[in-house]
C-alpha positions as CSV (number, residue, x, y, z in Angstrom):
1,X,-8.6,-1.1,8.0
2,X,-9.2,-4.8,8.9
3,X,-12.9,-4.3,8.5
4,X,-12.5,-2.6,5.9
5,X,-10.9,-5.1,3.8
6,X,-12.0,-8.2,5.2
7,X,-14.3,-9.2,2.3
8,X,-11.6,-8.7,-0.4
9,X,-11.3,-12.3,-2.7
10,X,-7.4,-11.4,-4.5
11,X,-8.3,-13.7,-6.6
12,X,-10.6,-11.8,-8.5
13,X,-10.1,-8.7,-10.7
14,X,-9.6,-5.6,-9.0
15,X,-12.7,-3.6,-8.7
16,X,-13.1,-0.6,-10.8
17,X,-14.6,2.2,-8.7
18,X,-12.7,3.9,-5.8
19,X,-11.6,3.1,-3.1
20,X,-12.6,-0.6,-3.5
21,X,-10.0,-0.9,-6.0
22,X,-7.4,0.9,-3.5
23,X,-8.7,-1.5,-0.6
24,X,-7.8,-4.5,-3.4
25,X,-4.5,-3.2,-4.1
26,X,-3.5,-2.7,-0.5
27,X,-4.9,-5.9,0.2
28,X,-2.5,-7.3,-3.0
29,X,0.3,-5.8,-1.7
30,X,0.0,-6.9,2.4
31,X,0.0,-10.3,0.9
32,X,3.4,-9.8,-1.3
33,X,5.2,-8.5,1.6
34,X,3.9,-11.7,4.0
35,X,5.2,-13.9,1.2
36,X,8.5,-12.4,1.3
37,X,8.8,-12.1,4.7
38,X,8.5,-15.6,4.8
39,X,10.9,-16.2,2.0
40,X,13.2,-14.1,4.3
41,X,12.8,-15.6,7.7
42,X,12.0,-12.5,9.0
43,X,9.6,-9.5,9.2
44,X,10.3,-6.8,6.3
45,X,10.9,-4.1,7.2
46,X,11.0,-0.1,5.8
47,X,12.2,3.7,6.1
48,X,11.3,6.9,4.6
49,X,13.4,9.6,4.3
50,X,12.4,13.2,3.4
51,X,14.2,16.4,3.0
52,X,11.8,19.3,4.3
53,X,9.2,20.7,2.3
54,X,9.2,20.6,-1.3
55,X,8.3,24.4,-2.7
56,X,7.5,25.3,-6.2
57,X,10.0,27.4,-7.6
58,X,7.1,29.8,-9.1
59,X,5.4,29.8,-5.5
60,X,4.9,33.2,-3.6
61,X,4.6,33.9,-0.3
């Protein structure tokens, strides 16, 4: 992903076509979370909880 992303300038708009613009946004957002990590004094951190499998109701086996 590195590689990937390596050329990204945040300070220009984001890209239009896909998935440069997804590579900009997760670039965006890697540099939110440093900057308040650092506001913190520590690493942030984060969990995700899910619940099964979500089924449509009109779904058929």
């Amino acid at each position: 992903m590195n590689t990937i992303t390596s050329g990204i300038n945040l300070s220009d708009p984001a890209p239009h076509k896909e998935p440069e613009r997804q590579y900009y946004f997760i670039e965006k957002a890697k540099e939110y979370v440093r900057k308040e990590a650092e506001e913190a004094g520590r690493p942030m951190t984060f969990c995700v909880t899910t619940f099964g499998c979500q089924m449509n109701a009109v779904s058929t086996i």
